[in-house]
C-alpha positions, 0 to 999 in steps of 0.5 A: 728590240729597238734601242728605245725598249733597250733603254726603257728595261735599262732605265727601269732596272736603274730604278728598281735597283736604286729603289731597292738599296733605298729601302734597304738604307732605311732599315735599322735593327736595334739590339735588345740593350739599345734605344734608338732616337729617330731624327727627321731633318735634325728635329727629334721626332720619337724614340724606338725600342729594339727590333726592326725599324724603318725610317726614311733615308736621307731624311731622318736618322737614327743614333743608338744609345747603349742601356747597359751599365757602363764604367767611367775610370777616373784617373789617379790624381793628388788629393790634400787631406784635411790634415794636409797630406797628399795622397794619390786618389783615382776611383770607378764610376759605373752607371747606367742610362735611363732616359736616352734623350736626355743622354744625347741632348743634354750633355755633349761626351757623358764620359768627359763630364763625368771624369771631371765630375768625379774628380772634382767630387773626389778633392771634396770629400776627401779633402774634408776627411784627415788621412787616418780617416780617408784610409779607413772609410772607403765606404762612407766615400764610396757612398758620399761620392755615389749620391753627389754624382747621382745628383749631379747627373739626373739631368743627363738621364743617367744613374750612377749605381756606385762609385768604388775607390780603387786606390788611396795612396798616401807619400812614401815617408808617411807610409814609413811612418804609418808602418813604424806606428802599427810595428809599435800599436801591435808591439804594445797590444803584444806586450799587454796580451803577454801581461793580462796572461801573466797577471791571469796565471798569477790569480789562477795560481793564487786561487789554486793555493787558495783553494788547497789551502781551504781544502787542507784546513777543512779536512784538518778541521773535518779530522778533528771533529771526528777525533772529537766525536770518536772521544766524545763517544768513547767517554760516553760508552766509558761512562755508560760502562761505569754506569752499568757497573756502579748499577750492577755493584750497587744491585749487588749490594742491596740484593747482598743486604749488607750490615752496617758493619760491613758497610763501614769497613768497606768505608774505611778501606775506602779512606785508606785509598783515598788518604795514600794519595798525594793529598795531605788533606782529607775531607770527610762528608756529613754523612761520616757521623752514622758510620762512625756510629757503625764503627763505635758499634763494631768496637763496643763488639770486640770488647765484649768478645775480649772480655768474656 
């Protein structure tokens, strides 16, 4: 082989090898959580998805812009609460993009911008919050912060998708006086909950009396109603039974058919009980004259037996 064939194998190899790595410098795989934004002599020309892209080297180039949500750490800084205290405030920032033009072009460091977004956002809506407050409304913050950074970053095709407050921090002698307060609030809660329980025994043991008092007097009550009742039915059979007998003498009288004069003697021996009592009186009815009658018979009797 003479030494112009030599050199025609060597240039071609040259060629085929420098064409070869040519190509391969054009070809750019993007993953599936990128974008890639192509450049044709600094000029943008189009948006690529994920997968295998070619491009022409040298001339255009790519830059990949991560889709995923990423965080931003804003960090600790003193903030003056609206009741002029100062607390130490630092907070996380996560967001995603969503439009990667926008990202690139609009925006130089997203993450500076964003830090200095955040921080600034921070001395204002805490700074309009007392410290009472600020401490017990990290949600409200949270969200607060999470719409005016939201805002504020549209235009660099970003979405802030929630802003968390890692840490407010107030000084060391307020944190002494905050912890003395709640040492008393749950002291005073404590001493209440002790007297609602005292006062809550108190009635519960006034009405317990209360009750047994009630349940004593009613079954006194219920007791001398049955003693009444039991004398009420007593006295009833007791004159039943007198009424039953005075029925029975009295049948027996008149199937005796007493006289007169035995009705009168039995009268006067009924005065004789009635005048050996106590009493120095004794009335007679009306109805003594007819018997007197029987017993002036009964006398004008004897005296006829003792004259004969």
């Amino acid at each position: 082989m003479d030494s112009g064939a030599a050199f025609a194998v060597v240039f071609g190899a040259v060629v085929l090898f420098v064409v070869f790595f040519y190509a391969m410098a054009g070809i750019r795989i993007v993953r599936p959580y990128e974008k890639g934004l192509v450049e044709r002599l600094g000029k943008y020309q189009r948006t690529v998805d994920s997968g295998l892209t070619i491009i022409i080297p040298v001339i255009d180039k790519m830059t990949k812009v991560d889709m995923r949500e990423n965080v931003v750490d804003v960090p600790p800084q003193e903030v003056i609460t609206k009741d002029n205290v100062v607390v130490t405030v630092d907070a996380v920032v996560y967001y995603e993009a969503t439009d990667p033009v926008k990202l690139v072009y609009n925006v130089a460091n997203f993450y500076i911008a964003a830090t200095k977004l955040a921080q600034t956002n921070l001395r204002n809506v805490i700074g309009e919050m007392q410290l009472d407050e600020s401490l017990t409304s990290r949600e409200q913050i949270n969200s607060a912060l999470r719409q005016i950074l939201d805002d504020a970053t549209d235009k660099w095709g970003v979405r802030v998708v929630r802003v968390e407050l890692q840490r407010i921090e107030p000084p060391m002698d307020v944190t002494e006086a905050m912890h003395r307060q709640m040492k008393a609030e749950r002291t005073r809660r404590a001493l209440i909950l002790e007297a609602d329980g005292d006062k809550q025994a108190a009635i519960t043991r006034a009405e317990g009396s209360k009750g047994a008092a009630i349940l004593e007097a009613e079954g006194k009550a219920q007791a001398i109603k049955d003693v009444a009742e039991a004398e009420k039915f007593q006295k009833i059979a007791l004159a039943e039974g007198e009424a039953l007998a005075i029925k029975s003498v009295f049948s027996a009288v008149h199937e005796g058919n007493p006289t007169n004069d035995l009705i009168a003697i039995r009268y006067l021996e009924a005065l004789k009980a009635i005048a050996d009592g106590p009493a120095n009186k004794v009335f007679l009815p009306m109805e003594v004259s007819g018997i007197m009658g029987s017993i002036g018979g009964i006398a004008e009797l004897f005296k006829e037996k003792t004259t004969e």
